[in-house]
C-alpha positions in Angstrom: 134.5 51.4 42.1 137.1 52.9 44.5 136.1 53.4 47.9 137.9 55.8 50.7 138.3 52.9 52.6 140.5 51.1 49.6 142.7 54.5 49.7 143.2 54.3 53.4 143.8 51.0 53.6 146.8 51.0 50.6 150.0 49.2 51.6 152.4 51.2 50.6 155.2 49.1 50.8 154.0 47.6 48.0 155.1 50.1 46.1 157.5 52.2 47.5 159.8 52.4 50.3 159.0 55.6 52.2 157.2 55.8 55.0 154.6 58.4 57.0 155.6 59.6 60.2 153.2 61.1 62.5 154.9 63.6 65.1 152.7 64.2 68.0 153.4 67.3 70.8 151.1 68.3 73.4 150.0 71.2 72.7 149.4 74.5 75.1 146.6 73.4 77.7 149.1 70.4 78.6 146.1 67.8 77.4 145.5 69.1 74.1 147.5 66.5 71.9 148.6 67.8 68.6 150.0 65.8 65.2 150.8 66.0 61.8 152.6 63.5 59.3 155.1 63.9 56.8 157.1 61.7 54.5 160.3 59.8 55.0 162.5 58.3 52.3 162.2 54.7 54.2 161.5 53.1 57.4 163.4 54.1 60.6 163.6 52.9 64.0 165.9 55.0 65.9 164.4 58.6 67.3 167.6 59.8 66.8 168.1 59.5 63.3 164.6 61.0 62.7 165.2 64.8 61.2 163.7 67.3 63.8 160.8 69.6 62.7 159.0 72.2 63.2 155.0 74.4 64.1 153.3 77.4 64.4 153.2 77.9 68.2 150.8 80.6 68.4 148.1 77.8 66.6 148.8 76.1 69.6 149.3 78.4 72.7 153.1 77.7 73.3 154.8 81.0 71.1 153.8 84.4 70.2 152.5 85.3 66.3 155.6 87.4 66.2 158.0 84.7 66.7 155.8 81.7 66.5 158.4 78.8 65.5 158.5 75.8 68.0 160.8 73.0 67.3 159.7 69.3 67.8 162.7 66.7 68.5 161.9 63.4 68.1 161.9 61.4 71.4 160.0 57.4 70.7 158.9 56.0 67.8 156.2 53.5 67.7 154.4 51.7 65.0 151.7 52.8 63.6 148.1 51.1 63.8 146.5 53.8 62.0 148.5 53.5 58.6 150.6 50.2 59.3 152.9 48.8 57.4 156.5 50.2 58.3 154.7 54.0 58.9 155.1 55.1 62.9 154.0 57.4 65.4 156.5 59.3 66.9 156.4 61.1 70.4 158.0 64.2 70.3 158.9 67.8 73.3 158.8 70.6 72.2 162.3 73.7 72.1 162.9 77.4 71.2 165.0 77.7 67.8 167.8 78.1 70.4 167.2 75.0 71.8 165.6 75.6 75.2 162.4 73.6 76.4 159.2 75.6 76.2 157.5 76.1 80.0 154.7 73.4 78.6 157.8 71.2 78.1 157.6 69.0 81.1 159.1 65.9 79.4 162.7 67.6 79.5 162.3 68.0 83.0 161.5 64.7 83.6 164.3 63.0 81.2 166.4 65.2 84.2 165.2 63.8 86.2 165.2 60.2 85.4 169.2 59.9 84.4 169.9 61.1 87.6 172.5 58.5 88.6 170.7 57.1 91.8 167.1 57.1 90.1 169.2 54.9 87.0 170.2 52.5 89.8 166.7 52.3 91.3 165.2 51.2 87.6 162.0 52.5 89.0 158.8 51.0 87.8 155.5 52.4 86.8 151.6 50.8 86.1 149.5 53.4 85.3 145.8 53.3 85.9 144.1 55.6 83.1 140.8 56.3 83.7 138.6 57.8 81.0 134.8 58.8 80.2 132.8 58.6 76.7 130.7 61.1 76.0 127.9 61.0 73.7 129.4 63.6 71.3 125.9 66.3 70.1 125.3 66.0 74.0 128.4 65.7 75.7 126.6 63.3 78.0 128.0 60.2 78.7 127.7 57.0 76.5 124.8 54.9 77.5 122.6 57.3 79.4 119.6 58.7 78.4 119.6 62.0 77.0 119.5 64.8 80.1 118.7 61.7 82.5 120.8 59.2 84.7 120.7 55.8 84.4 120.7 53.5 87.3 123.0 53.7 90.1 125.8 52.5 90.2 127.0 48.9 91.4 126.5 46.2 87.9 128.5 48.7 86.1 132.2 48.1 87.1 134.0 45.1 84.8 129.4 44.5 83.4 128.8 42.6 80.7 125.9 43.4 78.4 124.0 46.1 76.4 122.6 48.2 80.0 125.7 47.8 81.5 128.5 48.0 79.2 128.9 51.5 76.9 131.4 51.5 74.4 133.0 48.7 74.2 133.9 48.3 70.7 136.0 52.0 71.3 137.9 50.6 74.1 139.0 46.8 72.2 139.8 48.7 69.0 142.0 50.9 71.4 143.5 47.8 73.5 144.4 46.0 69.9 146.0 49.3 68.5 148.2 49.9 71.5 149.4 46.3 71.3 150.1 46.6 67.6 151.8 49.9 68.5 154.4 48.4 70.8 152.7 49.9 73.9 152.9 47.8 77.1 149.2 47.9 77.8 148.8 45.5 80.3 144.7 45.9 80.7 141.4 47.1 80.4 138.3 47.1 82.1 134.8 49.1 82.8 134.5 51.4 85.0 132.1 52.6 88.3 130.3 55.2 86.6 128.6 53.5 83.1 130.4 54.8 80.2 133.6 55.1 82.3 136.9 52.6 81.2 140.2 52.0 82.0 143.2 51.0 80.6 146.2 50.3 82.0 150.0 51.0 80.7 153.4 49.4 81.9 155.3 47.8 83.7 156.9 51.3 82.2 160.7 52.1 83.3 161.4 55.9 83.7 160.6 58.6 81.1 158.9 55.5 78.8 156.3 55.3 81.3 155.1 58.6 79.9 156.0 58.5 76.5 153.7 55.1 76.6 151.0 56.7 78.3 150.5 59.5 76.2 150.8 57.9 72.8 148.3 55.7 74.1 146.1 58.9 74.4 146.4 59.6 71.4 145.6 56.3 69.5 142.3 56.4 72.1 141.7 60.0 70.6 142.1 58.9 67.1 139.8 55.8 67.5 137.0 57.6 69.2 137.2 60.7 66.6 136.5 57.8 63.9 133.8 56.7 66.2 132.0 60.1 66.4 132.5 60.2 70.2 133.9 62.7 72.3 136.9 61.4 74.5 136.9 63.0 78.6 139.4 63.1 81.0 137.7 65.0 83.5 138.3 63.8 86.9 134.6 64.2 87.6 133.1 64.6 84.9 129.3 64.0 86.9 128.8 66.0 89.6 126.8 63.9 92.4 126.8 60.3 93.8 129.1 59.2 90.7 132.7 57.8 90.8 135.7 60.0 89.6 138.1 59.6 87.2 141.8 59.1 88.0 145.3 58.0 86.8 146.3 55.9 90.0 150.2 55.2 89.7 151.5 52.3 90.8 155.1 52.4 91.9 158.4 50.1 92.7 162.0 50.6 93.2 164.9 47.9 92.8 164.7 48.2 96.6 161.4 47.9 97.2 161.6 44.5 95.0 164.5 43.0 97.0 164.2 41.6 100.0 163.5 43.8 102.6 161.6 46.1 100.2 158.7 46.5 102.4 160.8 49.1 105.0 161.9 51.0 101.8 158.1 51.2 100.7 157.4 52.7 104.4 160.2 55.1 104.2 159.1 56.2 100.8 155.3 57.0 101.3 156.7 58.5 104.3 158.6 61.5 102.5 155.2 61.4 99.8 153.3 62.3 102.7 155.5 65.1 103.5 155.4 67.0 100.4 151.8 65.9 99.9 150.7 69.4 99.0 153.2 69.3 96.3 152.1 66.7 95.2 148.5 67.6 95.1 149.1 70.8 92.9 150.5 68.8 90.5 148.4 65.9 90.0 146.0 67.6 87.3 143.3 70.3 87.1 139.9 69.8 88.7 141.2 67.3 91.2 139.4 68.7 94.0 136.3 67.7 92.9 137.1 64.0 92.4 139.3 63.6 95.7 136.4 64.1 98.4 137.1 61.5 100.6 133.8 59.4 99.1 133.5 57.2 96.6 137.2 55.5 97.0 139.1 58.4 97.3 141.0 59.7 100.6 140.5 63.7 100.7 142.4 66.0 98.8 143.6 67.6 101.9 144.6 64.5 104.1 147.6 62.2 103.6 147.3 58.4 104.7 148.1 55.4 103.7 146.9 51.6 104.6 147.2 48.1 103.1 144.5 47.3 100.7 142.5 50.2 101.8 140.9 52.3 98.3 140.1 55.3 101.0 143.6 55.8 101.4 146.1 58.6 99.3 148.7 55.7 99.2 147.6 51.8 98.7 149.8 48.7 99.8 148.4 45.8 98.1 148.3 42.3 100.3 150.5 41.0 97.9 153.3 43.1 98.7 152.4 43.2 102.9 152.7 39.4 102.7 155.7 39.5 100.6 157.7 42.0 102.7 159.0 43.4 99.1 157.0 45.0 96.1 154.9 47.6 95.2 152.7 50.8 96.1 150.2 52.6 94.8 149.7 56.2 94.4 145.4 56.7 93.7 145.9 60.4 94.3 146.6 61.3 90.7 143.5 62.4 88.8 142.9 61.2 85.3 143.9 64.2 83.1 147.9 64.1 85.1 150.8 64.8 83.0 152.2 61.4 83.2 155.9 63.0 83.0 155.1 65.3 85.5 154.4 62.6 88.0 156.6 60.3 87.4 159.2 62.3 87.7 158.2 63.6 90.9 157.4 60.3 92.6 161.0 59.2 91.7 162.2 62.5 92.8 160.7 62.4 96.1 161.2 58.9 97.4 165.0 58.9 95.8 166.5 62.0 95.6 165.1 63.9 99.0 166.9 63.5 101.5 165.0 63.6 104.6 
């Protein structure tokens, strides 16, 4: 007898040479990621020669009924864990039929950005922290605690081992495997403060890949946990009380920063971060204020500093890179549901291209 699992599991290359594609967008609430799949007449590696398509943006928030046609251009292709075989995911923006970026569009910006001829010399580099929470899904309470309770507090939670102390496990390997297989540059995982909490972490990433990276690894951790029958948060607090946050910590280097010397450009540069820090602030994801309180390792929303290997601080230097006199920073203030493109973009804009 056939079972669904035979039919998902087909290899298609066995008998035929086309392939599925799966175009994802973001969708209108900038976190809502959106995909469908459609055929191709054989396997393809270059965005560019991937035909351009097409969806109803008032489905999605991002057009009106009356003129509801949003065009997705194909922007990185990756290979599909899902499906396998030669079938891929491909990361697409979103454009008006004439060709213009919709406002929720902030990859276009970003690609600016990014071939700007001085940020192209600097080759900047990008680690992504992600931060996540699993919640039990009929509840929407997290994974591992008991139902309308809290478990113990925290302390064995963070990188536990065993059944009270690690929730979810099986979620976050599956995802670590599928973003490897993928052609992802996930470099890590680990638990988290708050039980039920993980991380993962993408790069080193250079430029607009950092973001491509990060949010098709999104959405392979939304696929895996919608097979799973859990819900997937990105609330940067998603517990109120005496519970860790969740954020998307970005750590950061320039070709400068990496020479010789690197440690007076790192100074300059969290310098001119501190300067636009309430720019920064309003764009580093919804909700932030209630994870950036100035407890539980987080400096407060409305204070800029900096320190070496201090976790209180908006801006960490690692000892590593103190000791080295070249490197590396890290920027913890980004909360976990950030547009990676959108802050990116703007940490490369800020320490490169203003002047000060």
């Amino acid at each position: 007898m056939t079972l669904l699992s035979d039919l998902i599991n087909l290899n298609l290359s066995d008998t035929t040479e086309k392939i599925i594609a799966e175009y994802i967008w973001i969708g209108g609430s900038g976190m809502d990621l959106r995909s469908k799949a459609r055929t191709l007449s054989g396997p393809v590696n270059d965005p560019a020669k991937l035909p351009k398509w097409n969806y109803d943006g008032s489905s999605t928030g991002q057009a009106p009924g009356e003129d509801s046609e949003v065009i997705l251009y194909p922007q990185a292709i990756f290979r599909d864990p899902f499906r396998r075989g030669n079938n891929i995911l491909v990361m697409c923006d979103a454009y008006t039929p004439a060709g213009e970026p919709i406002s929720t569009n902030k990859r276009h910006s970003a690609a600016q950005i990014f071939s700007h001829p001085d940020v192209v010399a600097e080759e900047p580099w990008y680690g992504i922290e992600q931060e996540y929470t699993l919640l039990q899904k009929d509840v929407n309470w997290p994974m591992g605690w008991p139902a309308g309770g809290y478990p113990g507090p925290q302390g064995p939670y963070y990188c536990g081992v065993g059944a009270d102390k690690a929730f979810g496990r099986d979620i976050v390997d599956s995802h670590y495997k599928a973003c490897l297989y993928a052609g992802i540059n996930i470099s890590g995982v680990n638990g988290e403060v708050m039980p039920g909490q993980w991380e993962f972490q993408v790069g080193p990433a250079v430029g607009i890949s950092a973001g491509d990276e990060l949010w098709v690894a999104r959405y392979i951790l939304e696929r895996i946990t919608e097979i799973a029958g859990v819900v997937l948060s990105f609330d940067p607090k998603p517990i109120q009380g005496d519970w860790n946050g969740a954020g998307a910590h970005t750590n950061y280097s320039t070709k400068s920063m990496r020479n010789d010397g690197g440690f007076e450009v790192i100074k300059k540069a969290i310098e001119k971060l501190g300067l636009r820090h309430k720019e920064h602030i309003s764009a580093y994801g919804e909700g932030n204020e209630r994870r950036l309180t100035g407890k539980h390792e987080t400096a407060d929303i409305n204070t800029f500093k900096w320190g070496v290997a201090n976790r209180g601080a908006s801006v960490r230097v690692g000892r590593d890179t103190e000791k080295a006199g070249k490197g590396y920073f890290e920027d913890r203030r980004p909360a976990s549901n950030m547009d990676p493109y959108v802050v990116t973009s703007m940490i490369a804009q800020t320490t490169i291209l203003m002047k000060n």
